[in-house]
C-alpha positions in Angstrom: -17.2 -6.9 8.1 -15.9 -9.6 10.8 -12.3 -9.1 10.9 -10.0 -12.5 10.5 -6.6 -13.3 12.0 -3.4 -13.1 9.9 -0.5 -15.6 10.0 1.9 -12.9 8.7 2.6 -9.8 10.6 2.7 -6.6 8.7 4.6 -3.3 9.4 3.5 0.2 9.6 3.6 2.0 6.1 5.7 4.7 5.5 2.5 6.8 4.7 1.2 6.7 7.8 4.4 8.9 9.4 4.0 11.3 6.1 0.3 12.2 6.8 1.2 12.7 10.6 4.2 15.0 9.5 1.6 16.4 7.3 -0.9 16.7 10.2 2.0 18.2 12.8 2.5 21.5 10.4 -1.2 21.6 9.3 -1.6 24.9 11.8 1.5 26.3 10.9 0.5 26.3 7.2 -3.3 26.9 7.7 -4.0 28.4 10.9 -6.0 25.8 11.8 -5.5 21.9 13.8 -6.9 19.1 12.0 -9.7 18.5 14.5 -10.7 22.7 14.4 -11.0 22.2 10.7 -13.2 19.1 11.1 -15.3 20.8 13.2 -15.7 23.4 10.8 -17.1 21.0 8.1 -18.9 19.0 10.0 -21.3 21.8 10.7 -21.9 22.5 7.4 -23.3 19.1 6.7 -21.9 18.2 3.5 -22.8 15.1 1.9 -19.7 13.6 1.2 -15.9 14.8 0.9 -15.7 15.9 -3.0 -18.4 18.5 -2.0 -16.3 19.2 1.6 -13.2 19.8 -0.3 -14.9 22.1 -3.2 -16.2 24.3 -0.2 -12.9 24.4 1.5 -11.0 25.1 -1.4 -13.4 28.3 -2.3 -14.1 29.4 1.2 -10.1 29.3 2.7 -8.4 28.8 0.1 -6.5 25.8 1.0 -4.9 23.6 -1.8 -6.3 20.8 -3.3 -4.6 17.6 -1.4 -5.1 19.8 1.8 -8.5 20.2 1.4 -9.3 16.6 0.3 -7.4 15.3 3.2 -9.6 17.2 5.8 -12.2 16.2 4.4 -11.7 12.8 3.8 -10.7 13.0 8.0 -14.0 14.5 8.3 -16.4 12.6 6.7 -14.6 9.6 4.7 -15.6 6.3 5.1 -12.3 5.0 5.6 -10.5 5.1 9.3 -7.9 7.5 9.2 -4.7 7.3 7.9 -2.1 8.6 10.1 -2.5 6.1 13.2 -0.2 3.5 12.9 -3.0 0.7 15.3 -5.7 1.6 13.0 -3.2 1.1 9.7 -2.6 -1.8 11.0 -5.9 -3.1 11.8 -7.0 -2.3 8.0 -3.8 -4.0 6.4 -5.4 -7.1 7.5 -8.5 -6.5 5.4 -6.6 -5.2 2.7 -4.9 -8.6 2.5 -8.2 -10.6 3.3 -9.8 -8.7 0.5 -7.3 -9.2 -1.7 -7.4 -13.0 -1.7 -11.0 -13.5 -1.2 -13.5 -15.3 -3.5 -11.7 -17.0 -7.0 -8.3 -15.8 -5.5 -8.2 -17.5 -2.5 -6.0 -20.1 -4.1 -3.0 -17.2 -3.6 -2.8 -15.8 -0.2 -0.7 -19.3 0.9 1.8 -18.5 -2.2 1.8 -14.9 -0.7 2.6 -15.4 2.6 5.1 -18.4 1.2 6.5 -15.3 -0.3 6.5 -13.2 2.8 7.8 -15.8 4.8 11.3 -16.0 2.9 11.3 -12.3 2.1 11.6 -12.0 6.3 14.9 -14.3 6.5 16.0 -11.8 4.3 17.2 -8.9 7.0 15.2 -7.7 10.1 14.6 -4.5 7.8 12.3 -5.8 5.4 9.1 -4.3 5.9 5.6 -5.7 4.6 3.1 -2.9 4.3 0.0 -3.8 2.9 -2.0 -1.2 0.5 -5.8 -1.8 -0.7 -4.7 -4.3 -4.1 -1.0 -4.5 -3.2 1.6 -5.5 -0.8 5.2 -3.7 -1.1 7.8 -4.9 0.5 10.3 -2.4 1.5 14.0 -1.8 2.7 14.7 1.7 2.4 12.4 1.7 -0.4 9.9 -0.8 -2.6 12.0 -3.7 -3.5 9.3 -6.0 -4.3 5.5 -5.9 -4.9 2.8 -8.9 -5.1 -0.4 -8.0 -6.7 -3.2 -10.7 -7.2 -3.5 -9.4 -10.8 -6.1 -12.2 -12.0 -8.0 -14.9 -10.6 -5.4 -17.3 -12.1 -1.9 -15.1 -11.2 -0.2 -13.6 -8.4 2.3 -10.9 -9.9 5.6 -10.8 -8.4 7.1 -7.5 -9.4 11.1 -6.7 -8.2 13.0 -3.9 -8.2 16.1 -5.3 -10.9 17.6 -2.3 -12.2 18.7 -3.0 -15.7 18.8 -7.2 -15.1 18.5 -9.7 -17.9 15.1 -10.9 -18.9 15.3 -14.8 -18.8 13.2 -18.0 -17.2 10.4 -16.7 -15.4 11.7 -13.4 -15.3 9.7 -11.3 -17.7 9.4 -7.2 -18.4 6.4 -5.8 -16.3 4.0 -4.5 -19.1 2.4 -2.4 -16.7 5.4 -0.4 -15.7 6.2 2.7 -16.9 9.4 4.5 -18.0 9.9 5.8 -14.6 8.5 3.0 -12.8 11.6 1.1 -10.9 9.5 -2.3 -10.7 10.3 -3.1 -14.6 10.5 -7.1 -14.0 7.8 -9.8 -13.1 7.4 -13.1 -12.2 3.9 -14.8 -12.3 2.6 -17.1 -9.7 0.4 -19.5 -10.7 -1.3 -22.8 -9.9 1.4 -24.4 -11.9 4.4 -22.3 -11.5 4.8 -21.0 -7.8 6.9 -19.6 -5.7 10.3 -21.7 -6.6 13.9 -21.8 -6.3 14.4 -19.4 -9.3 12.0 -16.9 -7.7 13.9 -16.9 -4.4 16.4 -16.2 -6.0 15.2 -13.3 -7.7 13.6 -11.9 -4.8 17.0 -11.6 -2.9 18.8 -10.2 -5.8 16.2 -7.4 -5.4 16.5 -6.8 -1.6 20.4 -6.6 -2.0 20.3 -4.5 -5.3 17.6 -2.0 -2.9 
């Protein structure tokens, strides 16, 4: 798939430095490097990384997550995750895929959004996932989701804030979840006064 050119810059996730941690103690914990265990899979010729895993798990012994993650290295169809460039590359298709098709009405209310979320502080951090985009501080402040075809989700980090105007209770949140308020974005109701608002309340509460 062609690749397209983003008007917003994006910032390394905080993943990416916990799967190379992750990486760095791998032949400490296991005896082997990443790449030595790769090579071991590879020649067995597995035909796809459930099946890799399963024969790691049984064979060494290895836990679950560190199995999956060699052999999702090995034979995944997604570019690994631990190097920041190639992060980087993919968070501009995450965002491109995101807004393609019936939703390509949101990605100028997103990056409207990601625009004033920037004059907030030079630590704000935009790390797109595969259907969402955090935006970080020392942690998740804020989150836009293209939940529908006909609404952006603006979730914030509020702590126990009043729910009032566009300000709602995120249904999808649970107990534990810190993003408990939302704002929709819609053709009708964007990315206003009251939302900016909002938003910064979140980055200084973070």
């Amino acid at each position: 798939m062609a690749k397209t050119k983003s008007s917003i810059q994006y910032d390394v996730h905080p993943g990416v430095a916990m799967i190379q941690k992750w990486e760095a103690q791998l032949p400490a914990k296991t005896g082997r490097a990443l790449d030595e265990w790769a090579t071991l899979v590879r020649k067995q010729k597995f035909a796809s990384p459930r099946d890799a895993s399963a024969w790691l798990k049984a064979e060494y012994g290895l836990p679950t997550m560190t199995a999956y993650s060699i052999a999702e290295y090995t034979i995944g169809k997604l570019p690994w995750e631990g190097d920041p460039k190639l992060y980087l590359q993919n968070a501009i298709d995450y965002v491109r895929d995101m807004f393609a098709g019936p939703k390509e009405w949101q990605r100028p209310i997103f990056e409207e959004v990601v625009r004033f979320a920037r004059t907030l502080g030079k630590d704000v951090r935009v790390c797109p996932c595969k259907t969402i985009v955090p935006l970080y501080r020392d942690k998740v402040f804020a989150e836009l989701k293209p939940a529908t075809n006909k609404r952006l989700e603006l979730a914030l980090v509020l702590g126990e804030a009043p729910v009032r105007g566009r300000l709602v209770r995120n249904p999808r949140a649970k107990t534990d979840d810190r993003r408990q308020h939302l704002i929709a974005l819609t053709p009708d109701a964007g990315f206003d006064a009251e939302c900016r608002t909002w938003l910064r309340t979140a980055y200084e509460r973070s």
